[in-house]
Structures are given as C-alpha cells and as structure tokens.
ZADREN-855929 format. One record per residue (C-alpha): residue in three letters; x, y, z. Coordinates in steps of 0.2 Angstrom, whole numbers. Each point is the difference from the previous one (the first is absolute). Layout:
<pts>
{Ala; {X; Y; Z}}
...
</pts>
This chain:
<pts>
{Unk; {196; 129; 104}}
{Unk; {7; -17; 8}}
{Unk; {-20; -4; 4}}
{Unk; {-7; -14; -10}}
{Unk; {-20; -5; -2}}
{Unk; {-7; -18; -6}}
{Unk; {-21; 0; -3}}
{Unk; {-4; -16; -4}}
{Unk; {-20; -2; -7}}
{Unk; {-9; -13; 3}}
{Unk; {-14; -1; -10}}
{Unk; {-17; -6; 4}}
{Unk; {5; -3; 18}}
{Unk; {-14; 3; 11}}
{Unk; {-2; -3; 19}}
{Unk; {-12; -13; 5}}
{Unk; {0; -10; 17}}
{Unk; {-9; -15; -5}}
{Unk; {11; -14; -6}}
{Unk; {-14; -7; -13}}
{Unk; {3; 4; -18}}
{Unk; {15; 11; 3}}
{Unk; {14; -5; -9}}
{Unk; {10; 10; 9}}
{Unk; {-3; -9; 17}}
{Unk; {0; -15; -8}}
{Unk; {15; 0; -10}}
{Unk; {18; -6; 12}}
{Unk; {5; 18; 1}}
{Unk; {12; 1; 14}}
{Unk; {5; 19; -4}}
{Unk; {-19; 7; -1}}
{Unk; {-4; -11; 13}}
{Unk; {14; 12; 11}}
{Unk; {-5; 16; -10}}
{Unk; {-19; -4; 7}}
{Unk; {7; -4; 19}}
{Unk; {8; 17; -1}}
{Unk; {-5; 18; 2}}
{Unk; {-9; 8; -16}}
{Unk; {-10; 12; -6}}
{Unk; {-17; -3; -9}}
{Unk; {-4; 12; -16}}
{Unk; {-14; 4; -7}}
{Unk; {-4; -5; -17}}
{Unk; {-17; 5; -8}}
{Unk; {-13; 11; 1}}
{Unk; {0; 18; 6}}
{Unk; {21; -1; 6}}
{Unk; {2; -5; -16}}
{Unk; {-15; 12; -10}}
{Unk; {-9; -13; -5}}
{Unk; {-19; -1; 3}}
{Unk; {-6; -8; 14}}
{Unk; {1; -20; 3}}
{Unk; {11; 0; -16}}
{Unk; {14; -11; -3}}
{Unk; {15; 6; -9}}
{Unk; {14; -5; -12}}
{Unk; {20; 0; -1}}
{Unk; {0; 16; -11}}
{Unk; {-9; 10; 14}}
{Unk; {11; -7; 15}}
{Unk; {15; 6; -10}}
{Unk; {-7; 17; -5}}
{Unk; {-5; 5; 19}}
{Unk; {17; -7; 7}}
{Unk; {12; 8; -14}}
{Unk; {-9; 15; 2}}
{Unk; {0; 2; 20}}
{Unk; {-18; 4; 0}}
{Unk; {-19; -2; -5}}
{Unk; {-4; 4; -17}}
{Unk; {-17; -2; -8}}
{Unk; {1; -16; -12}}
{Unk; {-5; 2; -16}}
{Unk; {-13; -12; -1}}
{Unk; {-9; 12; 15}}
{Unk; {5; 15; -12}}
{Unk; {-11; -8; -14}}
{Unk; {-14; -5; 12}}
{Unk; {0; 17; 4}}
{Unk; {-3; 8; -17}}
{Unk; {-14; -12; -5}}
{Unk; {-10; 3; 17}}
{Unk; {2; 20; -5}}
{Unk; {-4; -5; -18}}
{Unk; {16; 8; -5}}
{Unk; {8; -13; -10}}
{Unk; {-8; 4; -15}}
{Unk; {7; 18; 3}}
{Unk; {17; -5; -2}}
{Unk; {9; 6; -17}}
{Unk; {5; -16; -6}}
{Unk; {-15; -7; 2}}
{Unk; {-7; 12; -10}}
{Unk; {13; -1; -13}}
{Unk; {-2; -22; 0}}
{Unk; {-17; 4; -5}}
{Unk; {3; 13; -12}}
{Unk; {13; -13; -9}}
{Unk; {-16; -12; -1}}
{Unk; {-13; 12; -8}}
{Unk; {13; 7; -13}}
{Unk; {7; -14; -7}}
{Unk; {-17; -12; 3}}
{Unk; {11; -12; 8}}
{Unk; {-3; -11; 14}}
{Unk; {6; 0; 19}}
{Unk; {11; -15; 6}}
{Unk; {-4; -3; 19}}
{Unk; {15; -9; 7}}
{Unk; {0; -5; 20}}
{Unk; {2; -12; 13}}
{Unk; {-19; -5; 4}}
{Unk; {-4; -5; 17}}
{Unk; {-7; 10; 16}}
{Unk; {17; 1; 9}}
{Unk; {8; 15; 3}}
{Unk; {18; -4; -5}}
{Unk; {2; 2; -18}}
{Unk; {-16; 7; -7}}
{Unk; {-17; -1; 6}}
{Unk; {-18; -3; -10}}
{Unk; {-9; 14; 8}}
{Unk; {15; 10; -12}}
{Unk; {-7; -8; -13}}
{Unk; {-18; 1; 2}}
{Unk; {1; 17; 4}}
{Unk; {9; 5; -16}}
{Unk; {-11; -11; -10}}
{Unk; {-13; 14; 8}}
{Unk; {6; 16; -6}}
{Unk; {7; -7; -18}}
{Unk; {-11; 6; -12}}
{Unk; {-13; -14; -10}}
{Unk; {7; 8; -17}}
{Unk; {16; -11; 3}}
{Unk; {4; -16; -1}}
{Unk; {7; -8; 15}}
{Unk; {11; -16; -1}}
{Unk; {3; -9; 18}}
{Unk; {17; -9; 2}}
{Unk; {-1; -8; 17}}
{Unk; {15; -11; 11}}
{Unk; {-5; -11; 10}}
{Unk; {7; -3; 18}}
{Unk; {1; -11; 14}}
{Unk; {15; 3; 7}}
{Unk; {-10; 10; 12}}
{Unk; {-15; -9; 0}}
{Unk; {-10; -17; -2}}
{Unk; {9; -8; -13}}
{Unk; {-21; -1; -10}}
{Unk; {-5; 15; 9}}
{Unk; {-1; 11; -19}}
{Unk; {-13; -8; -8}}
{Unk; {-15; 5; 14}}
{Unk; {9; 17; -2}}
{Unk; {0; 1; -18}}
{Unk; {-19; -6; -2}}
{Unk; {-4; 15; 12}}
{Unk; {9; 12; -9}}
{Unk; {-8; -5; -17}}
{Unk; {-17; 1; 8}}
{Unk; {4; 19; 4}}
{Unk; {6; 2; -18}}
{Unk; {-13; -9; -12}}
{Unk; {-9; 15; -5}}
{Unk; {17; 10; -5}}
{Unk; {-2; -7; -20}}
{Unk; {17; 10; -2}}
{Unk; {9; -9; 12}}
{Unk; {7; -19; -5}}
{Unk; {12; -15; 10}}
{Unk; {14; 2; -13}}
{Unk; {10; -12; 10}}
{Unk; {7; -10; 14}}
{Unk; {17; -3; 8}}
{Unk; {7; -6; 15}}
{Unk; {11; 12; 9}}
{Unk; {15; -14; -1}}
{Unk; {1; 7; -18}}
{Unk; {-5; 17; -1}}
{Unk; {6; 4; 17}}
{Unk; {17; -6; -1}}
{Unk; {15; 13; 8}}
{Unk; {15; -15; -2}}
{Unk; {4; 3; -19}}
{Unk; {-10; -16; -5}}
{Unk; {-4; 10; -15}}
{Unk; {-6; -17; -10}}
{Unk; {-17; 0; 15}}
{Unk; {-2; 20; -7}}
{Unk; {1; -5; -19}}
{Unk; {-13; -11; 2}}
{Unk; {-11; 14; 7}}
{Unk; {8; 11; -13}}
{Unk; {-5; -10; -12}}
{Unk; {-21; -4; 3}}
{Unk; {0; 19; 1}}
{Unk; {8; 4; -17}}
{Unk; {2; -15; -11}}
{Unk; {-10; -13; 4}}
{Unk; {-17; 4; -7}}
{Unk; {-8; -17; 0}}
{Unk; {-18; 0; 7}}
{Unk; {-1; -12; 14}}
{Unk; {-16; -8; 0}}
{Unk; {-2; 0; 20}}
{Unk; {-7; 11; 13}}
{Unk; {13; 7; 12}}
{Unk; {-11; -7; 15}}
{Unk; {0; -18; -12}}
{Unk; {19; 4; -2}}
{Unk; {4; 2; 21}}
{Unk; {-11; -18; 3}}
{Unk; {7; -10; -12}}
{Unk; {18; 7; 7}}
{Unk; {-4; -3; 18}}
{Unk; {-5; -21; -8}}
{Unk; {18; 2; -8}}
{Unk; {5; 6; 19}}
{Unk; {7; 15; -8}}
{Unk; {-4; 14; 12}}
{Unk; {-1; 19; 0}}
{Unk; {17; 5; 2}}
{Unk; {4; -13; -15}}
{Unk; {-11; 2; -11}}
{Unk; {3; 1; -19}}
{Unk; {-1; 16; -7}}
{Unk; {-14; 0; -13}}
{Unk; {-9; 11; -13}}
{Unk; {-16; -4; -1}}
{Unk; {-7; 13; -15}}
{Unk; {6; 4; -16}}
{Unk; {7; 15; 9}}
{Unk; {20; 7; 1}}
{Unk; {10; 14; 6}}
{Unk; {-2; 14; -15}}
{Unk; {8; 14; -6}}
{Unk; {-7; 16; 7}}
{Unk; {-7; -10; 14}}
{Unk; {2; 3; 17}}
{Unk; {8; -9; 15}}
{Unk; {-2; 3; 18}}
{Unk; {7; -11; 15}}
{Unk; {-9; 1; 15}}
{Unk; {12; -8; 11}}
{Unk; {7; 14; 14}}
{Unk; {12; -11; 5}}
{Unk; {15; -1; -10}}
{Unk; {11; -13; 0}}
{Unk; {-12; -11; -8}}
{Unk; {-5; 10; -15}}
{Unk; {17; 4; -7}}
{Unk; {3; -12; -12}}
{Unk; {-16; 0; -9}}
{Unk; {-1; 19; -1}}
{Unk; {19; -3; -8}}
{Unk; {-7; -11; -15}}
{Unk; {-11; 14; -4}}
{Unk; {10; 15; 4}}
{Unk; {17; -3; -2}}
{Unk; {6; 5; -20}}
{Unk; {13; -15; 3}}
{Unk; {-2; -17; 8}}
{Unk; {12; -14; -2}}
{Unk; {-10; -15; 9}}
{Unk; {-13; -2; -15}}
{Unk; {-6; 6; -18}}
{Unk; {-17; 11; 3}}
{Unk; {-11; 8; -11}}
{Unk; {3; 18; -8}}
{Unk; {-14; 10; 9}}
{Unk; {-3; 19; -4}}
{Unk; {-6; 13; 10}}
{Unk; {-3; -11; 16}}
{Unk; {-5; 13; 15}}
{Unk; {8; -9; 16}}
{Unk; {-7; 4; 16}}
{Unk; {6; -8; 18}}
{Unk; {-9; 2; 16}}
{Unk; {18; 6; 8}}
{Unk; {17; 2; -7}}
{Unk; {6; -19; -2}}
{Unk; {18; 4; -4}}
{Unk; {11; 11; -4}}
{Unk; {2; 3; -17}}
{Unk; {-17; -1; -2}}
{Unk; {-6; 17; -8}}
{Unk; {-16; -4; -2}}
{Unk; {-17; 9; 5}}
{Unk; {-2; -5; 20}}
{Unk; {-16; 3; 9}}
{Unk; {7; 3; 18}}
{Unk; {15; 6; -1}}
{Unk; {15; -3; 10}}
{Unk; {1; 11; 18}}
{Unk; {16; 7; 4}}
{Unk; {5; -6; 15}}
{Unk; {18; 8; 8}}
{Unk; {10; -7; 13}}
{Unk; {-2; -18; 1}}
{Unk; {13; -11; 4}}
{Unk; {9; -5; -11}}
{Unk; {2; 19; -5}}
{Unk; {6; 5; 17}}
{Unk; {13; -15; 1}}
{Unk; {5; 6; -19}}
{Unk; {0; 21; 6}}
{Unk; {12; -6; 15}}
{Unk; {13; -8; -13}}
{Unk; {-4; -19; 7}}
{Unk; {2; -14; -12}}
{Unk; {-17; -12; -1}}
{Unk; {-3; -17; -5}}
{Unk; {-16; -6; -6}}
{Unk; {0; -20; -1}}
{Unk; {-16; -8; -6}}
{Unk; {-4; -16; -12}}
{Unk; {-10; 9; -17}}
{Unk; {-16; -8; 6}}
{Unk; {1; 13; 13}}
{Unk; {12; 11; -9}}
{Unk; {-12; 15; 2}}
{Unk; {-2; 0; 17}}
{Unk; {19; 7; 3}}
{Unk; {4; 7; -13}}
{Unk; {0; 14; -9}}
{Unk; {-19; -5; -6}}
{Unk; {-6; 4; 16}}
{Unk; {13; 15; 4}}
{Unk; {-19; 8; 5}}
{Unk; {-3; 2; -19}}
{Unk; {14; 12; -5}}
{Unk; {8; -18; -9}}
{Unk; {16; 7; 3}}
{Unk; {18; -8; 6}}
{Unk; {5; 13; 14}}
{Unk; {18; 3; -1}}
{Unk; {11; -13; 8}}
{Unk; {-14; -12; -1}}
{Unk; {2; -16; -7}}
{Unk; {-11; -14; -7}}
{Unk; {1; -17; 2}}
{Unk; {-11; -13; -9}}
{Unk; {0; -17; 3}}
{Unk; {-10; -10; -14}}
{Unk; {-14; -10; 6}}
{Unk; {-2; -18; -3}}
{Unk; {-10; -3; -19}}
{Unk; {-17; -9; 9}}
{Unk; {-16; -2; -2}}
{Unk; {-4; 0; 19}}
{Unk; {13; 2; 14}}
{Unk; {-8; -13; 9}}
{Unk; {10; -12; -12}}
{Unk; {16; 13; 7}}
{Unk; {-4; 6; 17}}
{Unk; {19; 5; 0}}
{Unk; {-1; 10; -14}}
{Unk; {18; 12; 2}}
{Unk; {1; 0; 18}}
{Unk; {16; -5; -2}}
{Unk; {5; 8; -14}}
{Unk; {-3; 16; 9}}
{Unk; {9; -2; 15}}
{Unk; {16; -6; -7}}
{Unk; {1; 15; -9}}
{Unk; {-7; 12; 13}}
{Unk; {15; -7; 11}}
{Unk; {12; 2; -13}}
{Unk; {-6; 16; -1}}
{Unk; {-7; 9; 13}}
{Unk; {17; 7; 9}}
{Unk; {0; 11; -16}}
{Unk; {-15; 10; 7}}
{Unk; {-4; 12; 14}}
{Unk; {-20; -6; -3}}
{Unk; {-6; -17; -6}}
{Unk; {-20; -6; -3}}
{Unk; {-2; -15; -4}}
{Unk; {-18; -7; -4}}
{Unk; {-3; -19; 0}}
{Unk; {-17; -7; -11}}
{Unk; {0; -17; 4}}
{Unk; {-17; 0; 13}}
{Unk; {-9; 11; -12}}
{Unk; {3; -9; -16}}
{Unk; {-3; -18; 7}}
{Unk; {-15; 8; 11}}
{Unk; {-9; 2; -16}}
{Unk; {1; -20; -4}}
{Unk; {-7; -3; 17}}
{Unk; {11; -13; 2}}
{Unk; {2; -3; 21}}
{Unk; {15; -12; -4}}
{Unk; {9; 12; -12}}
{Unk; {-4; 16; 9}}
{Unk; {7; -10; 17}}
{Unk; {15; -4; -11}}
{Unk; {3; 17; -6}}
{Unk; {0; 6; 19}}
{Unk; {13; -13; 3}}
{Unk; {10; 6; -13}}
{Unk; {-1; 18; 6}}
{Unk; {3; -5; 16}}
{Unk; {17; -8; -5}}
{Unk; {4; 15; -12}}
{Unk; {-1; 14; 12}}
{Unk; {5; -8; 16}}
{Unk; {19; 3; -14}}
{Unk; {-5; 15; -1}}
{Unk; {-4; 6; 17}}
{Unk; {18; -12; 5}}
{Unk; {8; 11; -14}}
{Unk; {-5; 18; 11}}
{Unk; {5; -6; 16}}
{Unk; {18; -3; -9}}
{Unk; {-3; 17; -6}}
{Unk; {-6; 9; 14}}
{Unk; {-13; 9; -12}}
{Unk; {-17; 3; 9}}
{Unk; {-14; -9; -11}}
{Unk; {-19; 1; -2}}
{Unk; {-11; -10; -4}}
{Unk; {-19; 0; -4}}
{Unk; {-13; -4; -12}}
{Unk; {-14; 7; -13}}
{Unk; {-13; -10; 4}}
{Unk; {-8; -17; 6}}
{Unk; {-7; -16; -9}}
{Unk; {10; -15; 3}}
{Unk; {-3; 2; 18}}
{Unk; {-21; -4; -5}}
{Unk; {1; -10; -18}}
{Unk; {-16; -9; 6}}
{Unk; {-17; 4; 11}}
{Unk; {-9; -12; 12}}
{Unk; {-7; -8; -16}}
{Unk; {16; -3; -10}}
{Unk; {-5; 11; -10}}
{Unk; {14; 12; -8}}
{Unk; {3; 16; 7}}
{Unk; {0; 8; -15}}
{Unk; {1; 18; 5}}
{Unk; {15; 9; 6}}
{Unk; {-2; 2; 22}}
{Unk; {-1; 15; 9}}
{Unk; {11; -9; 14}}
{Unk; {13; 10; 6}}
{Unk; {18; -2; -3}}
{Unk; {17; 0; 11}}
{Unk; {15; 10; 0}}
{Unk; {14; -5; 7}}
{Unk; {17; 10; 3}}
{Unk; {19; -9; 3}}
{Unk; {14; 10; 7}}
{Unk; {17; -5; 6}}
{Unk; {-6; -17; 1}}
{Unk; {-15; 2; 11}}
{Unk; {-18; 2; -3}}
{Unk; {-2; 20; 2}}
{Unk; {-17; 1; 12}}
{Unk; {-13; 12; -9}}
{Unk; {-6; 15; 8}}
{Unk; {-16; -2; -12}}
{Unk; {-11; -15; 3}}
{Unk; {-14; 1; -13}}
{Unk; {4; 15; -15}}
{Unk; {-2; 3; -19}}
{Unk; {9; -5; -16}}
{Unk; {3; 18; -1}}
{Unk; {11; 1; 13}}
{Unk; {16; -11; -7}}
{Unk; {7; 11; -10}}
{Unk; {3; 14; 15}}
{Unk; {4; -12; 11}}
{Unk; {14; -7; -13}}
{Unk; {7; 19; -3}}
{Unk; {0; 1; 20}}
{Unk; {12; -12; 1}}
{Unk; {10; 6; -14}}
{Unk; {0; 18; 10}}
{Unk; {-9; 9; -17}}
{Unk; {-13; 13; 4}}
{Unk; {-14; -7; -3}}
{Unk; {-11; 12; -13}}
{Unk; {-14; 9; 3}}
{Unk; {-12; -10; -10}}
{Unk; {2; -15; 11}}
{Unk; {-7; -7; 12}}
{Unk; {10; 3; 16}}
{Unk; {-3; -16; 11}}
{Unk; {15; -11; 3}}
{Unk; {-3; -20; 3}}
{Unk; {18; -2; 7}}
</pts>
C-alpha cells in the first residue's frame, strides 16, 4: 500500500472566538491563523460523546482512549461512580481480600491518592466513600498529593479543612502525610522527587511538630504552593511490614513510579527499605508488569486502531516527547500495553524543568527533526505535541503565546514536508485550555474547557472540504481507515468527517 497518513495532535487546543486570553489568537501564528480561515470540523470533547457525566470536563488519557478506540466507552472513573452509587464497591473480591490482609496481620491501611475534587486523576468523593465502608477495627493512614495544576494554585487548604470536618469523629483514621503532586506524581523518571516521598513514608519517622493545616499556611508564607509542596510525615508513622497500600488514582500515568518503589523486587534509582508482606492494591492497572491486586480491572477492548493498521501489515510510528509518552504509545494502546507488530516507538526526552514556562519550547524541535527524518519509513505516523498543555498549567499568557509560536513554526515544516510527499494529513486536538487561561477577572482558568476542537484534513496540497461540520472524537479513527480503504470494524462508529 503506496498510501501514507500523518495525525498530528495538538493538545490542549480548543476553539474559542474571542481574541482575550487565548494565546492561540494572540500568538503571531500565521499557519493557525490559515488553518482557522479554512474549512474544519468541530469535535466534540466532554460529556456524554465522550461518556463522561454531564457538564464534566475531561483529560488527555480519555481523548486518546475514545479516538484509538473508534468509539465510546464508559471511563472508568464513571465505572467506579457506578459501583459506589449501587453500593457494590465493597462487593468486589479484592476489596474484600485488602481488608482481610488488615484484620490478619493487625496491620494498618496506607491510603495513597491525588486529593482534589476534579475528575482527572482521582477524586475525594472515592475517598470519602471508602473511608465509609472501611471497617472502624482498622487503622486507616491518609497519604494525600496536592494539586494545582488543575486548580487555584491555594485552592487545597479550604478543601482539606472540609474533609477533616467530615472525618473528625473516625479515631481510626489519621493525616499520615502530605506531598505535592510534583513529587509523588512525577511520570518523567525524576526518581530523586519520588525518593523523597518514598522516603517520609518508610524512613523518615521524625514527628513533626505541626498541624498539616499549620504546615499548608506556613508554605503558602514560603509561596510554596500545592503542587510544590514538600512531602512531610507528620506522625511517628511509616509504611510496615504486613501493611497495606492502596493507590486511589484511576488514572495512570501518574501513579506508576510510586507504586514501582513499593512493588517493584528491583529498582536501580534509590536504596528503599526491605518491607514484608505489603498487600499492594491500585485503583486500575498502572502498567504493565504490574501484577498486583487491581480493583477495576482492565476491559478488553478489540479493534482499535492501531490494531487494525498492525492486522493489515502497515508499519506505524508513534512520536511523542516522554512527558506525553503515554498518550501514543503503547501505554495507551487502549490498555492492552502492547507494541502491535510493525509498530514502532519513539521517545523524545523532555527537557529536565521544574515548570515549562521557563521552556515553552520544550522538544518541539527535537521531535520534528526526527519525525522528518523518519516518517517516509511508515505507512501511519501520530505524532502528539505537549507544548500548550504543559505551559498551560504555569498559566503564563506570554509563554503559552510562545509555545504557540513555536508550534506554529514546527508544523507549518511539517505540513511543508507532506505536500513534498503528497501524504494526506490530519490534524486535530484532545482538548482546549490555552484558548481560555483566564476569565473576566484574570483569574486562572484552572479547569480543563469543554470547548470544542478542530479537525483539519490536507490532501494533495489542498484543504480537503469536510463533509461533517460539527462530530465526535470518536469518529477519527473510521474516518482515517476510510482513507486508508480498511474496512472499518464493526465496533466502531461509522461516521466519516472527510
């Protein structure tokens, strides 16, 4: 087959008409300025197209699910809704068995999550709801991250005074510690942030002589925020033997590295602490060769791109920097975590800082020097470019702006590259935020939008004019195997944007 495909992902690209705080209208972008001029489809990006509940924003990891896949699948995060709203949760076998490990060794239960009221990692109604059903006999240790990535950069400390309200009559429940998700949320292999997490939850067993409330105000003095905050201990309390550890994250990318330092028999990034007979739960499958006890186990889902391109011998590139590594690759091959034959995996290493607003180039360029070199070598290329969702979460206008320049100057090569080629090219994105980084009161829009997002389609040069005006995410991966003349499986959705 002499037919080649480029996806291009830009993401965090929304659509928004007003110029004010949109650093995508404000940057000098002459190529997205054309792309905007021109005929495109808007795609839907949240809520029910996507099977999220209603009025709900959404993340990377479910924009790729429901494109690779070619369909709508219920997210997980609805799955676990689901079972606690039909009291089922506590039905489940491993919960049972996580308890059981409790009551027969007299050993205490390790809490481990993302704490914030967003729904993109991990939410606290999980948490509150399994504090419910835990039986008072066990002793319960809170390990919470704090985050504002997603939210008011002070917003956890109001949040975390409710939540101890709700708890202050559990006597079996304690605040074991703190720690701001740049730590123990890391997915870039900064393994020295996760040591240091690692270590206030095995080693370190010197009582702090603060509140965790004092501990968040004198940090905010320091202008050390959620997302930075030092991870802290602040009881006499470790991580035992015999004790149990559950991660509540249902997102995954950000929970790997931390569930390694406790699972893994081998890790080469720091010394740990010989621990016996840990039980080791996670919400979902993290990666993997995890092993582990899983509460919502992984669906088997057939069929999805990346598995019909492999089934009709077509050779596939998936280019990302490893900030975003998971969101092409193999991680994200709809939770098989397989390499599909003739697929190949490129990682390009992200840049070693604490914020990308000090980078707002990070390795755009890096990536499409080597996808030029390489993309002739593939009948399939996806490419996905992290720049405006990285530097988003700095709310910085002028870096944000900047990093639309710089994509703007990257892909314009790229696009220049296809026409040389004559390969057809889409190109499209998960979902918005540097289109709206502020509201009429400057303050920080710190949620994910529910704007749309375009879809564009290049062929022989020209701007292809789509047939569909206004569609779903679900509907780019037909549409691709439409042009590649694949039939399109069964479990997919049928409508074609081109």
């Amino acid at each position: 087959m002499n037919k080649k495909i480029w996806l291009i992902i830009l993401d965090w690209f929304g659509i928004n008409e007003k110029k004010e705080n949109n650093a995508i209208k404000l940057a000098k972008a002459p190529l997205f300025e054309n792309l905007f001029s021109k005929n495109y489809t808007r795609l839907e990006a949240s809520e029910t197209p996507v099977w999220l509940p209603k009025w709900q924003m959404w993340n990377s990891e479910v924009w790729h699910l429901t494109i690779w896949a070619g369909r709508v699948i219920k997210q997980s995060l609805v799955e676990i809704d689901d079972l606690f709203e039909k009291n089922q949760f506590e039905e489940i076998e491993e919960f049972k068995n996580w308890i059981n490990h409790c009551i027969k060794n007299n050993s205490a239960l390790h809490l481990f999550t993302l704490f914030w009221d967003g729904w993109v990692h991990a939410h606290i109604n999980h948490l509150e709801k399994i504090l419910e059903i835990i039986p008072d006999s066990i002793k319960v240790k809170l390990h919470l991250f704090w985050d504002w990535r997603d939210l008011p950069q002070t917003s956890m400390l109001e949040q975390f005074e409710r939540f101890l309200e709700k708890i202050k009559d559990k006597s079996n429940i304690e605040i074991n510690s703190i720690s701001g998700r740049f730590y123990a949320m890391d997915r870039d292999n900064n393994w020295e942030r996760v040591q240091k997490v690692y270590d206030i939850l095995c080693s370190d067993n010197i009582k702090k002589d603060i509140s965790p409330s004092e501990y968040i105000k004198n940090s905010y003095l320091e202008w050390t925020y959620d997302e930075f905050l030092e991870p802290i201990n602040f009881t006499w309390n470790t991580i035992l033997d015999n004790d149990a550890i559950f991660h509540l994250n249902f997102r995954s990318d950000r929970a790997v590295q931390l569930t390694k330092a406790f699972y893994e028999k081998e890790l080469e990034f720091f010394k740990r602490v010989d621990l016996k007979n840990l039980y080791i739960s996670t919400m979902t499958k993290y990666y993997k060769a995890y092993d582990g006890h899983v509460f919502i186990k992984e669906m088997d889902i057939n069929n999805t791109l990346w598995e019909v391109i492999s089934n009709n011998w077509m050779k596939q590139l998936h280019l990302a920097e490893t900030e975003k590594f998971a969101h092409v690759t193999k991680f994200f091959n709809w939770w098989k975590q397989v390499v599909f034959d003739q697929e190949e995996d490129i990682l390009i290493a992200s840049k070693k800082v604490k914020t990308y607003d000090l980078d707002p180039t990070m390795s755009a360029y890096e990536i499409c020097d080597k996808y030029l070199e390489q993309c002739n070598n593939f009948d399939f290329s996806v490419i996905n470019f992290a720049n405006w969702d990285m530097v988003w979460h700095t709310w910085n206008l002028e870096a944000s702006i900047q990093a639309v320049e710089v994509l703007d100057e990257v892909i314009t090569k790229i696009i220049n590259k296809s026409k040389e080629e004559n390969i057809d090219i889409y190109i499209t994105a998960d979902h918005g935020n540097c289109e709206c980084m502020f509201d009429e009161k400057w303050e920080p829009v710190t949620s994910h939008t529910v704007n749309l997002v375009p879809f564009w389609y290049l062929s022989n040069w020209e701007y292809v004019e789509l047939k569909q005006k206004h569609w779903t995410l679900a509907d780019v991966a037909p549409t691709i195997l439409e042009n590649f003349w694949i039939t399109i499986p069964s479990e997919m959705n049928w409508n074609i944007l081109s």
